[in-house]
C-alpha positions as CSV (number, residue, x, y, z in Angstrom):
1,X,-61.9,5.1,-168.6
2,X,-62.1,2.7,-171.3
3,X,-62.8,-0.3,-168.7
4,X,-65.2,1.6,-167.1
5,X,-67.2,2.3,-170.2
6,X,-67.1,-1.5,-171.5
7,X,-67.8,-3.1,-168.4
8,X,-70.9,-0.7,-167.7
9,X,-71.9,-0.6,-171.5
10,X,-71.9,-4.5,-172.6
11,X,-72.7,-5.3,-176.3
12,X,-76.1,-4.6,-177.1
13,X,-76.7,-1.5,-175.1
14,X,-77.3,1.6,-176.6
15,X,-74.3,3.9,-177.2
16,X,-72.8,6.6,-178.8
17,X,-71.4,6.6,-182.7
18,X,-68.9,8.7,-183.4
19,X,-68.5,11.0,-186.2
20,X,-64.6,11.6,-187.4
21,X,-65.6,14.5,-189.9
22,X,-67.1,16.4,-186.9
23,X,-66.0,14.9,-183.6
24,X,-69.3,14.7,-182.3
25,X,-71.4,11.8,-181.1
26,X,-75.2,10.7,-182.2
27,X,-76.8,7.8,-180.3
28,X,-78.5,6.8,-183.6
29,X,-76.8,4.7,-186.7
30,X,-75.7,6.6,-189.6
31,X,-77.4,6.4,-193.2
32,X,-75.0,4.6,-196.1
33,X,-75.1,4.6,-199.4
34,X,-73.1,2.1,-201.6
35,X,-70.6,4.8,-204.0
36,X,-67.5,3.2,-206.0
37,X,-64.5,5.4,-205.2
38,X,-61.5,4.5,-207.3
39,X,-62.7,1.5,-208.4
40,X,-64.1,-0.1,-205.3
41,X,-67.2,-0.2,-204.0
42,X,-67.6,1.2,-200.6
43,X,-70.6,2.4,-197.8
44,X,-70.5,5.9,-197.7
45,X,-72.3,8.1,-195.0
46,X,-74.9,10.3,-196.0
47,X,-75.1,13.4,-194.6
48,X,-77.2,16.8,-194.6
49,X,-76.3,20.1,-196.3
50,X,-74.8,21.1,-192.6
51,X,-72.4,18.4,-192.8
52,X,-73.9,16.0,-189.8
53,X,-74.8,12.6,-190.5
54,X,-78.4,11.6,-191.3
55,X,-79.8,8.7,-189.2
56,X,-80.7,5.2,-191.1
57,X,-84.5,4.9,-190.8
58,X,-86.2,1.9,-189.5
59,X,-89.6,0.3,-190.7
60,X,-91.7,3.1,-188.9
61,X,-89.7,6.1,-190.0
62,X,-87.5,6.5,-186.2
63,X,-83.6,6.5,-186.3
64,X,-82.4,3.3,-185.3
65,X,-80.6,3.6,-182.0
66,X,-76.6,2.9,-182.1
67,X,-76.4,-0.9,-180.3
68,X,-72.3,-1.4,-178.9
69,X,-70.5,-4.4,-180.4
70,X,-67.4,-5.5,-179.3
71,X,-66.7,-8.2,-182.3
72,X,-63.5,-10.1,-181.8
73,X,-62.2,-10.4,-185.5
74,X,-63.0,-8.0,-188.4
75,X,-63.6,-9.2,-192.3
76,X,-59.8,-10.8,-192.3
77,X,-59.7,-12.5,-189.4
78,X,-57.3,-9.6,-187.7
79,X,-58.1,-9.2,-183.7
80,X,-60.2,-6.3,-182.8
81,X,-61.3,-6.6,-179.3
82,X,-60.8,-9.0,-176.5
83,X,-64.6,-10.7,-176.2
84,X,-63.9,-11.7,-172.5
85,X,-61.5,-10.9,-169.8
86,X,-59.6,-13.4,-169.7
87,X,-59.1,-12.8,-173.2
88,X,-56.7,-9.8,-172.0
89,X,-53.7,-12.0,-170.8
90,X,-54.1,-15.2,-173.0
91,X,-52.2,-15.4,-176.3
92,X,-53.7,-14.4,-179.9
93,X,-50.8,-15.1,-182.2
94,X,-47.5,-16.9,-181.4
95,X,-45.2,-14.4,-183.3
96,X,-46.3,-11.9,-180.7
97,X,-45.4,-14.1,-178.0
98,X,-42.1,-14.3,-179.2
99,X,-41.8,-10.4,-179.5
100,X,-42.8,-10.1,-176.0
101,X,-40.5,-12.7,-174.8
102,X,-37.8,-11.0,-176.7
103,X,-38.5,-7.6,-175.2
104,X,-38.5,-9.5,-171.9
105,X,-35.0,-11.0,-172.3
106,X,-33.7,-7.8,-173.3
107,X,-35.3,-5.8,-170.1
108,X,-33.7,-8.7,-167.6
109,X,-30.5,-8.4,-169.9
110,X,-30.4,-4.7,-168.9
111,X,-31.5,-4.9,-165.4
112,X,-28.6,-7.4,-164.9
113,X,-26.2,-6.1,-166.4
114,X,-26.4,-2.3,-164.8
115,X,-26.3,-4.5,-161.3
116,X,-23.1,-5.9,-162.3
117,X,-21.9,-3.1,-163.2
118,X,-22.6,-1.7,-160.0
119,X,-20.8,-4.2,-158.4
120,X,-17.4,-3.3,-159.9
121,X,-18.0,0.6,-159.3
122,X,-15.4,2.5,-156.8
123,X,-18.1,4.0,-155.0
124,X,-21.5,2.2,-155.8
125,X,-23.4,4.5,-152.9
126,X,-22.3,7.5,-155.0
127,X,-22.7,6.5,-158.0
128,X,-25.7,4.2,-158.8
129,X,-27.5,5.0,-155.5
130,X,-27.9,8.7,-155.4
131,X,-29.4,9.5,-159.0
């Protein structure tokens, strides 16, 4: 599902933005305001006395429409999203390479070693074979 929606809803289109205090969707952005909450300053959603999220304005007085963005890296420089296909099987950061080639070794270390230990069994057929 989620490959259907990214590759039939590239970045720029209009979406949905979601709402985690509700769970519903608006197709429009929501209104901030800048609030300091324990001592840091943070954008805040403003919302109405029913609890749903008021829409930020444009020039004209219309909600501006919720565009999709698929951005690669967020403030720190952690990975978000992958911006291209090939993205998907390439490598971001070489200590997660080396996880997945350790998780690797120890899958072929299993597989082998259960096939040995097949080998040696009385009765292989009724052992290994039937479960």
């Amino acid at each position: 599902m989620a490959l259907g929606y990214r590759s039939s809803h590239p970045a720029g289109t209009p979406g949905w933005q979601f709402d985690s205090n509700s769970g519903d969707a608006y197709t429009y952005e929501f209104a901030t305001e800048k609030t300091t909450v324990n001592g840091v300053a943070t954008d805040t959603v403003v919302r109405d006395a029913a609890g749903v999220p008021k829409p930020k304005l444009d020039a004209a007085g219309k909600p501006v429409s919720f565009l999709v963005a698929y951005p690669a890296q967020d403030e720190k420089g952690n990975f978000i999203s992958h911006p291209t296909a090939g993205s998907v099987v390439g490598a971001h950061n070489i200590g997660w390479v080396f996880i997945q080639a350790t998780v690797a070794i120890l899958i072929l270390v299993g597989f082998e070693s259960v096939t040995s230990m097949g080998g040696e069994a009385k009765n292989a057929k009724r052992d290994f074979l039937s479960r």
